[in-house]
C-alpha positions as CSV (number, residue, x, y, z in Angstrom):
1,X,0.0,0.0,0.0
2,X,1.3,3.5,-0.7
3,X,2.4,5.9,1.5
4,X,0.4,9.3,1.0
5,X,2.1,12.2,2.1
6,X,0.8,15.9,2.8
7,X,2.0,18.3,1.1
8,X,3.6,19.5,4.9
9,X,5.1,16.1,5.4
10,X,6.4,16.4,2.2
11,X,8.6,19.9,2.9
12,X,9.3,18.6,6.2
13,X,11.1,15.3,4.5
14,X,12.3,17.2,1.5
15,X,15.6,18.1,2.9
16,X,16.5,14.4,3.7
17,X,15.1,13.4,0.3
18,X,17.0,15.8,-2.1
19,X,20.1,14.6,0.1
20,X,19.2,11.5,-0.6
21,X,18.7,12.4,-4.3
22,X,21.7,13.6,-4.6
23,X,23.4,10.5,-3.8
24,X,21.4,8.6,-6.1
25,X,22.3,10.5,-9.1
26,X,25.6,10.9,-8.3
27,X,26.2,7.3,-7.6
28,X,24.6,6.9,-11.0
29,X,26.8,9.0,-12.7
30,X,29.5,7.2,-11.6
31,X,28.4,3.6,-12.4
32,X,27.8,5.7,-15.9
33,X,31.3,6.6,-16.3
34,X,32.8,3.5,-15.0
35,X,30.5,1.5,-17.5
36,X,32.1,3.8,-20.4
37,X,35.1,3.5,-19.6
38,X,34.9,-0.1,-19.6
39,X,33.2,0.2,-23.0
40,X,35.6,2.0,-24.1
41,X,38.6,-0.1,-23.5
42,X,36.7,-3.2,-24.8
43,X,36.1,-1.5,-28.2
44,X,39.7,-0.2,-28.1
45,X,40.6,-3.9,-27.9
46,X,38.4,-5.2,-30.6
47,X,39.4,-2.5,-33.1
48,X,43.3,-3.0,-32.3
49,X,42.8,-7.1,-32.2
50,X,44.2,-7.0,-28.8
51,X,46.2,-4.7,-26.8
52,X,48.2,-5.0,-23.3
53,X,46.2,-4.8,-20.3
54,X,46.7,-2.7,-17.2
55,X,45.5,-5.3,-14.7
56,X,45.7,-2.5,-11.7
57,X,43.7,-0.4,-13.5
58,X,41.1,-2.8,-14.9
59,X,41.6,-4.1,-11.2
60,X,40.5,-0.4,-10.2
61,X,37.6,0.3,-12.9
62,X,36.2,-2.7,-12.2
63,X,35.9,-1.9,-8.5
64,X,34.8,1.8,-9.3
65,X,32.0,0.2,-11.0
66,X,31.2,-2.0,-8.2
67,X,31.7,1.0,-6.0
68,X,29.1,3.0,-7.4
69,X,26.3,0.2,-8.2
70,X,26.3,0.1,-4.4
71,X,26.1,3.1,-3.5
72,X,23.7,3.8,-6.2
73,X,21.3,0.7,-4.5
74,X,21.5,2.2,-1.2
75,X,20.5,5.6,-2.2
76,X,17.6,4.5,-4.3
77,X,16.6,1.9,-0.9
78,X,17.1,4.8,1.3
79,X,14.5,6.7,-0.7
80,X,12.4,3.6,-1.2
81,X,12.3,3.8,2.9
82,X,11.2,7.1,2.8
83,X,8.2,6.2,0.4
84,X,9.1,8.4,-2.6
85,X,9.2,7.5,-5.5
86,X,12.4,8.0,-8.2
87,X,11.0,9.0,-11.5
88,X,14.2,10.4,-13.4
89,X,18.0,10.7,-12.4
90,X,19.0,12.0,-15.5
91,X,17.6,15.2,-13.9
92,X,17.0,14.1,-10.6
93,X,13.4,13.5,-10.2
94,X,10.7,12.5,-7.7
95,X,7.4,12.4,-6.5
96,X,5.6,11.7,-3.2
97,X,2.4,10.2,-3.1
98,X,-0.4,12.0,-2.2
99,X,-4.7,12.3,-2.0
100,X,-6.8,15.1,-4.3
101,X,-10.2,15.2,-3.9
102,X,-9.9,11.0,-3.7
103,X,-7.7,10.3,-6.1
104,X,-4.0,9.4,-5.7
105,X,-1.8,12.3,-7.9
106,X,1.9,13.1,-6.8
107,X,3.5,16.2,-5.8
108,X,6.5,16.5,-8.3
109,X,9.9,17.7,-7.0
110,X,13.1,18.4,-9.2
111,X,16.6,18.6,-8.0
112,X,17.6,22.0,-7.8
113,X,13.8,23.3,-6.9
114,X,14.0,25.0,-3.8
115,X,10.8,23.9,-2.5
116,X,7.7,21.6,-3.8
117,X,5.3,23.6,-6.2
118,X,3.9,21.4,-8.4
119,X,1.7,18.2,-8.6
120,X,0.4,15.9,-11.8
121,X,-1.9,12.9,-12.1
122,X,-0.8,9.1,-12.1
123,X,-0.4,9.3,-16.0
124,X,0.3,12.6,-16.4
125,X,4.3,12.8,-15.5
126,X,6.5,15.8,-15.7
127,X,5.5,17.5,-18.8
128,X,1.8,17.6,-16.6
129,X,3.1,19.2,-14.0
130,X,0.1,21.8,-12.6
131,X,1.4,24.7,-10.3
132,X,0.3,24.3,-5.9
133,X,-2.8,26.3,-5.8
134,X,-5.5,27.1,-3.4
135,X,-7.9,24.9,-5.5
136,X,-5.2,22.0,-4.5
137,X,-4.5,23.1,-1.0
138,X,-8.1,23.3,-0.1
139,X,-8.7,19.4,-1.5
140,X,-5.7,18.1,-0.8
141,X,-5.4,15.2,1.6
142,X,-3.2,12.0,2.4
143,X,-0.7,11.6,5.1
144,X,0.0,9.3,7.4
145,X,2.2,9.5,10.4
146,X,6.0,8.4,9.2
């Protein structure tokens, strides 16, 4: 069952999540560049019909990689515990579940943002993204205590 958040329970966590964010996307990024590196060397290889290794720094890329998929787990886990949900860490995305006028929709928070201002439907994603109103605020509901 989802966690449903208010949008208060939501600023009051957001500092912990976009920490948490953070993490995730830079772990990510460096998974990323491990992984191209990787790539990079194996197509080297291929092209040249063989080349002398570097065991050291295979050795080492090898545990970068492993490094990062780590810490990349735990800071998408750490977020799972919080119950948001990762939508995007190209650009560091995420929503928290919440009620409007019965129906589940997700206030939508992008790294960077300084604060939560905007919410969308289920199906709607980013590019639905409808500005925090008084209209929302006044039939808003959800939370439950964390």
């Amino acid at each position: 069952m989802p966690r449903y958040f208010t949008l208060d329970q939501a600023l009051d966590i957001l500092p912990e999540a976009s920490r948490r964010l953070r993490a995730a996307v830079e772990a990510r990024q460096g998974l990323a560049d491990a992984e191209e590196e990787i790539s990079a060397f194996t197509r080297k290889v291929q092209v040249m019909g063989g080349v002398r290794l570097d065991p050291p720094h295979m050795a080492e890329l090898g545990q970068r990689r492993q490094n990062s998929a780590e810490k990349l787990k735990d800071a998408m886990d750490r977020l799972d515990e919080l119950g948001i949900q990762v939508k995007d860490l190209d650009v560091g995305l995420i929503d928290f579940p919440t009620l409007y006028r019965g129906q589940e929709v997700l206030l939508c928070y992008r790294m960077g943002e300084s604060t939560i201002e905007y919410w969308h439907g289920l199906e709607e994603g980013f590019r639905g993204r409808k500005r925090i109103d008084q209209d929302f605020l006044s039939n808003h509901t959800g939370g439950i205590e964390h």
